[in-house]
C-alpha positions as CSV (number, residue, x, y, z in Angstrom):
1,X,112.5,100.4,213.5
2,X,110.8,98.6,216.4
3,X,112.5,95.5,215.6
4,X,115.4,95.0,218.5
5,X,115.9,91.4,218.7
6,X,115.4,88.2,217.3
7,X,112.2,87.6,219.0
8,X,110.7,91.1,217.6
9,X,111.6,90.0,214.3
10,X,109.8,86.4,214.8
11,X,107.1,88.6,215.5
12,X,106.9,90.5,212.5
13,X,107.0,87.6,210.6
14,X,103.7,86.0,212.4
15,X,102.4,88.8,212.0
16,X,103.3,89.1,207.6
17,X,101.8,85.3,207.8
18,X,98.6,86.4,209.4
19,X,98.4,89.1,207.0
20,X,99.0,86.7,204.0
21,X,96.3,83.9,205.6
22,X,97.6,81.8,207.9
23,X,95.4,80.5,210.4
24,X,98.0,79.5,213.3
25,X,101.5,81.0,213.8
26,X,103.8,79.6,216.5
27,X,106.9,81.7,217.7
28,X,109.2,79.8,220.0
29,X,112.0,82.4,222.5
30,X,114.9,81.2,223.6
31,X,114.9,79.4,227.2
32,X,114.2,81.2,230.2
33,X,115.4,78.3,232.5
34,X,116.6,80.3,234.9
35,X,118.5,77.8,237.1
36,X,121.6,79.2,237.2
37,X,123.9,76.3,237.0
38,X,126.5,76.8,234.3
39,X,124.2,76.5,231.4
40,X,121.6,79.1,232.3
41,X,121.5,82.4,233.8
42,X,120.0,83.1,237.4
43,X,116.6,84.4,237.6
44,X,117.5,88.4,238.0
45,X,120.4,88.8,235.7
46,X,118.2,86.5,233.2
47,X,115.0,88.8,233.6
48,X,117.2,91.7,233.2
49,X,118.1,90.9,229.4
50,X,114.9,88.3,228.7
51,X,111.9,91.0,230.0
52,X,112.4,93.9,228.1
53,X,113.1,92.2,224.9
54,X,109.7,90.5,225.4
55,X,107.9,93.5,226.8
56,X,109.5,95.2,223.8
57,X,108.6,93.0,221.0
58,X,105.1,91.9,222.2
59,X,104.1,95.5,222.4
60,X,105.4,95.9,219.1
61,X,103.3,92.8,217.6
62,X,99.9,94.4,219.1
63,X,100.6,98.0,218.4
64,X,101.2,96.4,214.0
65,X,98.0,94.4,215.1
66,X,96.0,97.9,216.1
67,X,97.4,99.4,213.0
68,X,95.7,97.2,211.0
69,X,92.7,96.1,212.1
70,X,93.3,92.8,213.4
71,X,93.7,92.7,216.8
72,X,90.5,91.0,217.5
73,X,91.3,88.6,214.5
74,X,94.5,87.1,216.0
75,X,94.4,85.2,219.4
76,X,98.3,85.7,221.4
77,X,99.5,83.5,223.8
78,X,102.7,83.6,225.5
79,X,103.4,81.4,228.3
80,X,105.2,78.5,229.0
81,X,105.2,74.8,229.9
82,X,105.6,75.8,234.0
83,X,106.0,78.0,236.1
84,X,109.3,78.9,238.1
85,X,109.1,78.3,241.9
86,X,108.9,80.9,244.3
87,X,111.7,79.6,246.3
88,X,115.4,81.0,245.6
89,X,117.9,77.9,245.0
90,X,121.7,78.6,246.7
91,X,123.0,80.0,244.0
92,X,120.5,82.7,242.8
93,X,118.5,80.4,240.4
94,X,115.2,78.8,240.6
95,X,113.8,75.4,239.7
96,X,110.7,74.3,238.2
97,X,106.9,74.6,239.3
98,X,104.0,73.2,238.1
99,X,101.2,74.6,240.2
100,X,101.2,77.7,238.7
101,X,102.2,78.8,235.3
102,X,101.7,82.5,234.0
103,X,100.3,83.5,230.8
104,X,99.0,86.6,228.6
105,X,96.5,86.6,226.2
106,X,95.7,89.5,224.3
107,X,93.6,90.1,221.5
108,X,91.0,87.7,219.7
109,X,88.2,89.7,220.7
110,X,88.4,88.6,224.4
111,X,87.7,90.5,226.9
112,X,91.4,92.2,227.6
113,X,92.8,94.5,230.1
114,X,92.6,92.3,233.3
115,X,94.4,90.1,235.9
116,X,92.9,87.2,236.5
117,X,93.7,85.1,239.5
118,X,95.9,85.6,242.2
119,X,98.6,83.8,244.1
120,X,99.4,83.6,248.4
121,X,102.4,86.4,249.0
122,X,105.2,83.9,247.8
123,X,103.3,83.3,244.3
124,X,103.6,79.8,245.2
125,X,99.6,79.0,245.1
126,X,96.8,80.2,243.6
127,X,94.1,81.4,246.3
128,X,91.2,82.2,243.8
129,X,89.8,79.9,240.5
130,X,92.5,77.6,239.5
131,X,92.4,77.3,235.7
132,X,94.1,74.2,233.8
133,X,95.3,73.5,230.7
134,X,91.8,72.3,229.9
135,X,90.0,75.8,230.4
136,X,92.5,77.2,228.1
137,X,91.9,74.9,225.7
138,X,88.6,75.6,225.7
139,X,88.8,79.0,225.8
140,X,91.1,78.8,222.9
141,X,88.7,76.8,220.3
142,X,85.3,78.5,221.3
143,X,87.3,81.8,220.3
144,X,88.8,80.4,216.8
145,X,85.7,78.4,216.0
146,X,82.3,78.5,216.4
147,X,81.0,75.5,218.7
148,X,77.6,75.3,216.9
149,X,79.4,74.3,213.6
150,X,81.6,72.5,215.1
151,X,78.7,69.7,216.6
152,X,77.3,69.8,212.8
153,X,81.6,68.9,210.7
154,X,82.0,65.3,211.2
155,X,85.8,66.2,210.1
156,X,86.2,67.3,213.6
157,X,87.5,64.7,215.9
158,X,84.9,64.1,218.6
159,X,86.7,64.6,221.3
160,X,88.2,68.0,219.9
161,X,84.3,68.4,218.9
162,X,83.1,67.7,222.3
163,X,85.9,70.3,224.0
164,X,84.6,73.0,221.2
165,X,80.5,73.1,222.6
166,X,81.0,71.2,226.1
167,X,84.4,72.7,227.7
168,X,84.7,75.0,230.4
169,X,86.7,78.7,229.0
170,X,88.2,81.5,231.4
171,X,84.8,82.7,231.4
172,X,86.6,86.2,232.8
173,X,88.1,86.3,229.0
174,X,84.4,86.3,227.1
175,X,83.6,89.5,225.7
C-alpha cells in the first residue's frame, strides 16, 4: 500500500470523490507551526517527520491521478496561509512571514514542471514577479471555468465574474 499516514489516506479519499463527481475537494494537514514553544515542534525536527509524509502522499495522489487519466482534470494546491521567516528564533523555532508564502500546483492542465520565482539568499524576499493571492485566484478560476461563459451566467456574482475574464493568472502556469 502507498497509504502511510493520515494525510495519504485524506488523499485517497479526494481522490475516490473526484472519481465519483465532485467538483472541489479540500484536504486540511495537521499544523506545521513550527515555533517551537511547548506546543509545536522546531522547524528541523518538525520537517523531519512533516516532509516526507507530505512528499510521500502527494506523490502518491498524482501518480493514482496518472493512472487514471485525470491529472489534467484535477487542479492541486498545497500551501498555506504564510510563509515561515527566514530568521531562526532562540530556541530553534521560527515565527510567521507574510511576504512570501510557498505553494505547488500540479496538474489541471497547467503548464507543470517549473519553479517560479525566486527569493534573496535568506528566502526572506522575492527578487523576481511577486504574485498575490489575487493572481492565484485568477489563475485558479480561468483553469476550472471558462471566462467566456462565465461574462454570459448572470448566476455568477460579478465580482467573481469580473476576476474570471479580467484577472491577472501566473501567466508562467498557462499551457
Amino acid at each position: 500500500s502507498r497509504i502511510t499516514n493520515l494525510l495519504g489516506h485524506q488523499m485517497l479519499m479526494a481522490r475516490r470523490l473526484v472519481e465519483r463527481g465532485c467538483g472541489f475537494v479540500t484536504v486540511v494537514d495537521c499544523t506545521w507551526d513550527f515555533h517551537n514553544d511547548g506546543n509545536n515542534p522546531a522547524t528541523i525536527e518538525g520537517m523531519n517527520v512533516l516532509g516526507p509524509q507530505a512528499d510521500h502522499a502527494i506523490a502518491a495522489f498524482m501518480d493514482d491521478l496518472e493512472e487514471r487519466g485525470l491529472t489534467d482534470k484535477v487542479l492541486l494546491l498545497v500551501t498555506g496561509e504564510m510563509g515561515r521567516s527566514p530568521k531562526k528564533q532562540g530556541n530553534g523555532g521560527t515565527g510567521h512571514w507574510s511576504r512570501l508564502t510557498p505553494l505547488l500546483v500540479a496538474g489541471g492542465g497547467l503548464k507543470m514542471g517549473q519553479v517560479i520565482g525566486k527569493t534573496d539568499r535568506n528566502g526572506g524576499e522575492a527578487t523576481t514577479q511577486q504574485y498575490l493571492p489575487q493572481h492565484l485566484l485568477a489563475t485558479i478560476l480561468q483553469t476550472v471555468f471558462d471566462p467566456g461563459e462565465a461574462r454570459l451566467d448572470s448566476s455568477i456574482p460579478s465580482d467573481l465574474a469580473r476576476l474570471m475574464t479580467t484577472g491577472e493568472p501566473i501567466r508562467e502556469l498557462l499551457a
